[in-house]
C-alpha positions in Angstrom: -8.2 -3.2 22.6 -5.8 -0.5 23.1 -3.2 1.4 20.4 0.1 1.7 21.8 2.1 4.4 20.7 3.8 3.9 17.1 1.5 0.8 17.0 -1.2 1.1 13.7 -4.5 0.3 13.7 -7.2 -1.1 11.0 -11.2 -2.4 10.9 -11.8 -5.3 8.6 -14.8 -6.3 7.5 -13.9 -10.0 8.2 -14.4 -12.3 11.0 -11.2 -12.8 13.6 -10.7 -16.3 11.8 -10.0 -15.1 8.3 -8.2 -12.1 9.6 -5.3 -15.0 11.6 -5.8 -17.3 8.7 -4.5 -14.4 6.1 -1.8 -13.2 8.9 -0.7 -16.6 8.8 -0.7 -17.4 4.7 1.0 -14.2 4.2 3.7 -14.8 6.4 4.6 -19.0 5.1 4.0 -17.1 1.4 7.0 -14.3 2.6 8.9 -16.9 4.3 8.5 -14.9 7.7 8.8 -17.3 11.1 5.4 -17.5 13.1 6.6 -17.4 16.5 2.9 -17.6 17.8 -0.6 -18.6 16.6 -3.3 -17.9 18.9 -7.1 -17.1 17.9 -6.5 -13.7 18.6 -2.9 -12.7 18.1 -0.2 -13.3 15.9 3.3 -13.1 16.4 6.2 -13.0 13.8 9.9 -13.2 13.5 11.9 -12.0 11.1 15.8 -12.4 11.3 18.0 -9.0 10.9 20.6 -10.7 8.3 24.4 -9.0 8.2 25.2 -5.8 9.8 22.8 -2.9 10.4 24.9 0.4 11.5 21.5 2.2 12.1 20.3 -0.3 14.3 23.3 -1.0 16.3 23.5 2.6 16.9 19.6 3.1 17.9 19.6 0.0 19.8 22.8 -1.6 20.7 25.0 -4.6 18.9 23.2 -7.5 18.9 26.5 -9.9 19.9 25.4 -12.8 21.6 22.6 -14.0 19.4 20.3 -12.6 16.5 18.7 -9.6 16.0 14.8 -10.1 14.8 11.8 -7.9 14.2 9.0 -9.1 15.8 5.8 -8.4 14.6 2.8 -8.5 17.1 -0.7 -8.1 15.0 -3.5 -9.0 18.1 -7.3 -8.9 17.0 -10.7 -9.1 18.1 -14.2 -8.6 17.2 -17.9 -10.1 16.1 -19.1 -11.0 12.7 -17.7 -9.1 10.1 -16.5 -6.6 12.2 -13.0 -7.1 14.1 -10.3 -4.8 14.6 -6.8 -5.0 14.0 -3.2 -3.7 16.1 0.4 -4.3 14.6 3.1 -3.3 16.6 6.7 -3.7 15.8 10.1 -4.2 18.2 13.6 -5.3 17.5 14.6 -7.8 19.6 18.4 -8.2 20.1 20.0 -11.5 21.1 17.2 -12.8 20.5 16.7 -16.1 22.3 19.2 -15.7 24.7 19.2 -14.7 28.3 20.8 -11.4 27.5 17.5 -11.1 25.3 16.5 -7.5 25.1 12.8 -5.9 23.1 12.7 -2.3 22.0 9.1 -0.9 20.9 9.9 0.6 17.9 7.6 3.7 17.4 8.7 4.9 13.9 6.6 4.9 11.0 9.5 3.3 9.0 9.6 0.0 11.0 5.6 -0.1 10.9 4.5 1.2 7.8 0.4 0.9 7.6 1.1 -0.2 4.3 1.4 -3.7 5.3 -2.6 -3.7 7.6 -3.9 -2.1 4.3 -2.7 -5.2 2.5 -4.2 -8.1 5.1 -7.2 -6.1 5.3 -7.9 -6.3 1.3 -6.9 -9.8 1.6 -9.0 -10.6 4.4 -11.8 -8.9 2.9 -11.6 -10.6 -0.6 -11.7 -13.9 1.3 -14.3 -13.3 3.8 -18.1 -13.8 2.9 -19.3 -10.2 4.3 -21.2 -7.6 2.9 
């Protein structure tokens, strides 16, 4: 599985089951939308609420429907061994046919913080070794 650029990258010493379930608790604990749910990828929304002068300036105004963040965390491996992508775009009029994704490749928008937390989570759940 590739690492796109500004994307981040983990191991967990999980199986790909536990690692989607905990994507998927964590998100319905946050209150973040789960756009997808497939055995290997997860996909999340999360709507841009009021303005956001940095982003409209980076990216564009977002008139003619919401902005999101979508959160793409795909994974794959054997056993207790699978490894884990997050990337992160902005999506403005989102929904819409003038629907348009930007990659974002900044640390800010994809801190590592957040794979650090799944895989402890994953980890304390799992039954590996």
């Amino acid at each position: 599985m590739t690492v796109p650029a500004g994307a981040q990258s983990i191991k967990v010493a999980a199986n790909t089951e536990t690692v989607r379930q905990t994507i998927v608790a964590n998100a319905i604990e946050r209150g973040t939308a789960i756009a997808q749910n497939q055995p290997n990828m997860v996909v999340l929304e999360r709507t841009v609420t009021g303005s956001n002068p940095a982003l409209d300036s980076e990216f564009g105004p977002s008139d003619n429907g919401p902005r999101k963040f979508r959160i793409r965390v795909r994974f794959q491996g054997a056993g207790c061994d699978t490894f884990v992508v997050q990337d992160v775009a902005v999506v403005n009029n989102a929904g819409t046919a003038l629907e348009q994704v930007f990659t974002l490749t900044q640390p800010q928008y994809n801190p590592r913080d957040s794979l650090v937390g799944l895989k402890t989570k994953a980890e304390g759940s799992a039954s590996c070794i």
